[in-house]
N, CA, C and O atoms as a GROMACS GRO file, in nm:
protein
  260
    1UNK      N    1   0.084  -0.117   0.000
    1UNK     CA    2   0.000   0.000   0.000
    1UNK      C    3   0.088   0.123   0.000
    1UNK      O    4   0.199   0.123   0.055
    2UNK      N    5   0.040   0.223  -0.059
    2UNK     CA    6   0.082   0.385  -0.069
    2UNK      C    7   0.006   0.458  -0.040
    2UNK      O    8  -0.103   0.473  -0.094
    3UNK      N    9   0.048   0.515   0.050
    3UNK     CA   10  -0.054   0.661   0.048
    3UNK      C   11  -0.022   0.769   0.133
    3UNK      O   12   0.092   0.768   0.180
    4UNK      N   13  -0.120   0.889   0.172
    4UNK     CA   14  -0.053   0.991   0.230
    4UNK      C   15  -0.178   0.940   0.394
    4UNK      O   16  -0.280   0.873   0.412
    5UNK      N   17  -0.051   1.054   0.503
    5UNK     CA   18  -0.111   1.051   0.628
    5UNK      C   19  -0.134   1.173   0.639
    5UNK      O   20  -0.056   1.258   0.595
    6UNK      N   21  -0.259   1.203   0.708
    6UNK     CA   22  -0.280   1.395   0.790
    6UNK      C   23  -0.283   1.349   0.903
    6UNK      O   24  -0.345   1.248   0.936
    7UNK      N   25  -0.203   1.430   0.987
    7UNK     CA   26  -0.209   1.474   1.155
    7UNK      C   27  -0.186   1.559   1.208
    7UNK      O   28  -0.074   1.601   1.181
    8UNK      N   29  -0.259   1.637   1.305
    8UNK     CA   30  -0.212   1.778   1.346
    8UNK      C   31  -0.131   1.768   1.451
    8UNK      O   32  -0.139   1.669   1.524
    9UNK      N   33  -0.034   1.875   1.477
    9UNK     CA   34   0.051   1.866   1.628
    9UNK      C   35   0.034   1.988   1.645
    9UNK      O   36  -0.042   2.060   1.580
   10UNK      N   37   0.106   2.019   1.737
   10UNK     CA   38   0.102   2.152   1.797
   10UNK      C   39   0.197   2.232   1.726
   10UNK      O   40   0.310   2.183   1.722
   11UNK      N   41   0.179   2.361   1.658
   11UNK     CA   42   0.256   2.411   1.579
   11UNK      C   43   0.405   2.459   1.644
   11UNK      O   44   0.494   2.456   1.560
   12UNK      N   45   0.426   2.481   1.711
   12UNK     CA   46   0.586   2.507   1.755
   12UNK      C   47   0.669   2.375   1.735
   12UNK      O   48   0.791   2.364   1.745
   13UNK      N   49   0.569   2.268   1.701
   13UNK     CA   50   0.674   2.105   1.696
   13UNK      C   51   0.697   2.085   1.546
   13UNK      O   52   0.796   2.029   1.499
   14UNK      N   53   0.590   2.139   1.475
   14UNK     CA   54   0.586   2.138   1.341
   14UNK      C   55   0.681   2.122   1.183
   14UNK      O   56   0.666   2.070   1.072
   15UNK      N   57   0.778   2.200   1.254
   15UNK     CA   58   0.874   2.154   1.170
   15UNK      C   59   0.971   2.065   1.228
   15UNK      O   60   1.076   2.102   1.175
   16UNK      N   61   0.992   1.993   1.288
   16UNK     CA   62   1.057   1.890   1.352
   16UNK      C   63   1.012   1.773   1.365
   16UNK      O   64   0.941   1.780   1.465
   17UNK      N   65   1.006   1.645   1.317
   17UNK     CA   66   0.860   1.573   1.342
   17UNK      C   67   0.942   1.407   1.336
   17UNK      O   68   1.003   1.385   1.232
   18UNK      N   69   0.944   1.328   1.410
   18UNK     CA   70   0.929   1.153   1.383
   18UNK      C   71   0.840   1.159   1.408
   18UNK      O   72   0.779   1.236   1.482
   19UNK      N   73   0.790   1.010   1.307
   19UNK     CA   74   0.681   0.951   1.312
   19UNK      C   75   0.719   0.793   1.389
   19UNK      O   76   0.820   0.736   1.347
   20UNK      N   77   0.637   0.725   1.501
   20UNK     CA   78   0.668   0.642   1.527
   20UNK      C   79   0.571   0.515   1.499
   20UNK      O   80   0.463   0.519   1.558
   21UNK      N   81   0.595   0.408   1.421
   21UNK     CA   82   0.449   0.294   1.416
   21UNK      C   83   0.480   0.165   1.530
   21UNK      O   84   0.600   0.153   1.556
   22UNK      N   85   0.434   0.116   1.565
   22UNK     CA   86   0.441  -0.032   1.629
   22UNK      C   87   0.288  -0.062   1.666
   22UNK      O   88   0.180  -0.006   1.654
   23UNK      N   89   0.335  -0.171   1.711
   23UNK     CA   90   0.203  -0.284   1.779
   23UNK      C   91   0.260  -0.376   1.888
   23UNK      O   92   0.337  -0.472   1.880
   24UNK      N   93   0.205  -0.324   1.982
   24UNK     CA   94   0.104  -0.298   2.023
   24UNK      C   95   0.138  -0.122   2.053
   24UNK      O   96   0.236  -0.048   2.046
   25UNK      N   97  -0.002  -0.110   2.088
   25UNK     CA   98   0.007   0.067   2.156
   25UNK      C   99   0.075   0.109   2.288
   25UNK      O  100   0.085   0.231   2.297
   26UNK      N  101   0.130   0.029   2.405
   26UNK     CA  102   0.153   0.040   2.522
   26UNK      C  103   0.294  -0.011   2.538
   26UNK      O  104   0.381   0.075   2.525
   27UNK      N  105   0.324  -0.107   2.559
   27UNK     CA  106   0.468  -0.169   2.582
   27UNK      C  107   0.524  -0.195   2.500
   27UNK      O  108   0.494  -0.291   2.429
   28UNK      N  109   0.654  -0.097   2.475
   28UNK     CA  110   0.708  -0.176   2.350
   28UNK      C  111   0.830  -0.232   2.347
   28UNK      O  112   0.897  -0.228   2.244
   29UNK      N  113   0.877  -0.296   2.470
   29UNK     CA  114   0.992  -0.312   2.495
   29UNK      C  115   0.970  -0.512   2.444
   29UNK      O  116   0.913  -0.608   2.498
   30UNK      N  117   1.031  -0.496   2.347
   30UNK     CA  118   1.088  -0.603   2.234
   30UNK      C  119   1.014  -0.588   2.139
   30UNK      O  120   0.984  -0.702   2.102
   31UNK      N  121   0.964  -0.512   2.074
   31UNK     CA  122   0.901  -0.507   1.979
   31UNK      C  123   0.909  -0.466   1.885
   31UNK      O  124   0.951  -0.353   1.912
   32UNK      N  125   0.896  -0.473   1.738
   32UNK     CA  126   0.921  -0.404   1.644
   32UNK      C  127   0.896  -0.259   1.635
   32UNK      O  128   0.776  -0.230   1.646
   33UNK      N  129   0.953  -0.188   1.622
   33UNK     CA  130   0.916  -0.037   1.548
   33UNK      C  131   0.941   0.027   1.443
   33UNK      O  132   1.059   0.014   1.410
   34UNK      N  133   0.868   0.104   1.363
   34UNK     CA  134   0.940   0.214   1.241
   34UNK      C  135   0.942   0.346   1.294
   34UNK      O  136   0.840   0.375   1.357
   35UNK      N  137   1.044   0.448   1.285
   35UNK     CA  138   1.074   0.549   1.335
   35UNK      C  139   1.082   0.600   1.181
   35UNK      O  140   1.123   0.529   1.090
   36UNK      N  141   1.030   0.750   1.162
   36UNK     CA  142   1.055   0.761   1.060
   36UNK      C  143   1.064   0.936   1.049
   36UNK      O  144   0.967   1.004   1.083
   37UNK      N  145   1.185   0.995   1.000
   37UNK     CA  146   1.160   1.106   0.977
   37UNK      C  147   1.069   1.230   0.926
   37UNK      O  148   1.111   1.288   0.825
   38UNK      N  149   0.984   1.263   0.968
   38UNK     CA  150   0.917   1.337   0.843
   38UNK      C  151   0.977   1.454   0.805
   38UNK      O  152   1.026   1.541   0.878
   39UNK      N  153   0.968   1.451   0.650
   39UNK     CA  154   1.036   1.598   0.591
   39UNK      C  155   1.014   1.698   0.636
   39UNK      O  156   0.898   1.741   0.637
   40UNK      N  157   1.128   1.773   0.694
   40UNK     CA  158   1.155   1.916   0.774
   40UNK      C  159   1.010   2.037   0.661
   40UNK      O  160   0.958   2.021   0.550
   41UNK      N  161   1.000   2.137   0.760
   41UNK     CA  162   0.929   2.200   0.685
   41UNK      C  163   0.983   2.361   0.782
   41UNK      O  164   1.010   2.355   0.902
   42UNK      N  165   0.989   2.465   0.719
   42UNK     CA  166   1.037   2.606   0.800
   42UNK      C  167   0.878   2.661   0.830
   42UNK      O  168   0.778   2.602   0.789
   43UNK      N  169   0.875   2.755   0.891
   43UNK     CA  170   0.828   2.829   1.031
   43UNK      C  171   0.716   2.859   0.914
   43UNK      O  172   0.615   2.789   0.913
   44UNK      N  173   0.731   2.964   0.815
   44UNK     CA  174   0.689   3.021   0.720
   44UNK      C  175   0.556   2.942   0.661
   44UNK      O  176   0.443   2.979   0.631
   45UNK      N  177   0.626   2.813   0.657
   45UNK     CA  178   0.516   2.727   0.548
   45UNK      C  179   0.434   2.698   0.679
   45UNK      O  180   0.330   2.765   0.682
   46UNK      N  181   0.456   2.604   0.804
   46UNK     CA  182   0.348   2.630   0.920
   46UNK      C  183   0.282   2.730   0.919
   46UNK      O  184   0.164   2.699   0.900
   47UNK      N  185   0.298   2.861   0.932
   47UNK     CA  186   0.230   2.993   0.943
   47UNK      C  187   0.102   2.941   0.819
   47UNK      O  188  -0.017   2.912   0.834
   48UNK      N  189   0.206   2.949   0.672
   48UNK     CA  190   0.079   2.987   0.555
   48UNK      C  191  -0.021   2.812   0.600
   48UNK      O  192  -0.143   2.825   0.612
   49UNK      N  193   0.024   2.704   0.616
   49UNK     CA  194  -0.083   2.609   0.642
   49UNK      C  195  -0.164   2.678   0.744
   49UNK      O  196  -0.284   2.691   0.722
   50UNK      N  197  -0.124   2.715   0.833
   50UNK     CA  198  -0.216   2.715   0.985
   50UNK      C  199  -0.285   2.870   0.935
   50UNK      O  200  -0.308   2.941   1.032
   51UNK      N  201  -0.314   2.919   0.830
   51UNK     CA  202  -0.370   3.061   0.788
   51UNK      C  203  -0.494   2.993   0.711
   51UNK      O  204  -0.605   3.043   0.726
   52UNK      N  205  -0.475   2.874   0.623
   52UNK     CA  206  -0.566   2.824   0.528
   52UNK      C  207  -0.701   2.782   0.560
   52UNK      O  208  -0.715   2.707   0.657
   53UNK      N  209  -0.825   2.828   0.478
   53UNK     CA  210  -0.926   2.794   0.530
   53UNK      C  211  -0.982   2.638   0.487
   53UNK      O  212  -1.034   2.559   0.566
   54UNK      N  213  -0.960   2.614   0.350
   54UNK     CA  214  -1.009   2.522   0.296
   54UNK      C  215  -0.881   2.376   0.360
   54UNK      O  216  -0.768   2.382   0.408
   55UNK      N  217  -0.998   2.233   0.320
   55UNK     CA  218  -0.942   2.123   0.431
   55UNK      C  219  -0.835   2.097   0.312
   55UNK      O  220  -0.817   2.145   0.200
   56UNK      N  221  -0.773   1.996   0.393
   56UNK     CA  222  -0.635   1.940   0.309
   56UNK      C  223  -0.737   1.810   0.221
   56UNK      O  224  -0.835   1.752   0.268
   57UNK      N  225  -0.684   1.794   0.107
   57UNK     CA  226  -0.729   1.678   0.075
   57UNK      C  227  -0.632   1.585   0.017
   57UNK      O  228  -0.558   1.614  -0.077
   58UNK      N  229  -0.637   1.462   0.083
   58UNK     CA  230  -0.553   1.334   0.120
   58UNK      C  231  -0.606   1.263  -0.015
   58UNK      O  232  -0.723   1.259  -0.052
   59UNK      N  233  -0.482   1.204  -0.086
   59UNK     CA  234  -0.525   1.095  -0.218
   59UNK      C  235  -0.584   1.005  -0.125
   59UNK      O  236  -0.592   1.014  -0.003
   60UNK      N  237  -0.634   0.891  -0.227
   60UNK     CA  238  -0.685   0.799  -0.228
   60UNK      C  239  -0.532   0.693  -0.192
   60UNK      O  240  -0.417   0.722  -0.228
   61UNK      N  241  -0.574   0.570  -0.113
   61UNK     CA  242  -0.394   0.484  -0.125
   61UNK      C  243  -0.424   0.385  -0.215
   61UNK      O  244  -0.534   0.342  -0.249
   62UNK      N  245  -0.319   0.356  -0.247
   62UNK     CA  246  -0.342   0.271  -0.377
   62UNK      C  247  -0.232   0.112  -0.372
   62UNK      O  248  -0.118   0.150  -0.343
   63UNK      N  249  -0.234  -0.016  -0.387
   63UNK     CA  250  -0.158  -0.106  -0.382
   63UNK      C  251  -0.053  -0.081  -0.528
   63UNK      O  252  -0.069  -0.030  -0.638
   64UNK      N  253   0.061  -0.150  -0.456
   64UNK     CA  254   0.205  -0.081  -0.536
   64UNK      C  255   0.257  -0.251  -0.528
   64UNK      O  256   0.213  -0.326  -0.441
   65UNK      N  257   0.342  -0.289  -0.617
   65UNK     CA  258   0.427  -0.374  -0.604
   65UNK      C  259   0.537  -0.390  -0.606
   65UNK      O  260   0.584  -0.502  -0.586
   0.00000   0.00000   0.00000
């Protein structure tokens, strides 16, 4: 699968961001994880998102091989 994620944080974290996945939600001590960078973004582009009225719209995900 491919596709895009939306999530809001608190804008002062905004341009700084891991993403973390596992399973289960609580203990994760032996467990697999993905840590994953998300692409840096400057102060500027937070500002013009967090100004916008209209919603974000997320593709559709699609299977990839």
């Amino acid at each position: 699968m491919e596709g895009e994620i939306a999530f809001e944080v608190p804008r002062d974290a905004a341009t700084s961001l891991r993403l973390r996945l596992a399973s289960p939600l609580i203990d994760h001590r032996m467990d697999a994880m993905a840590e994953i960078e998300v692409p840096k973004v400057d102060t500027a582009t937070v500002d013009k998102w967090a100004t916008q009225k209209e919603a974000v719209v997320v593709e559709q995900p699609e299977v990839v091989s």
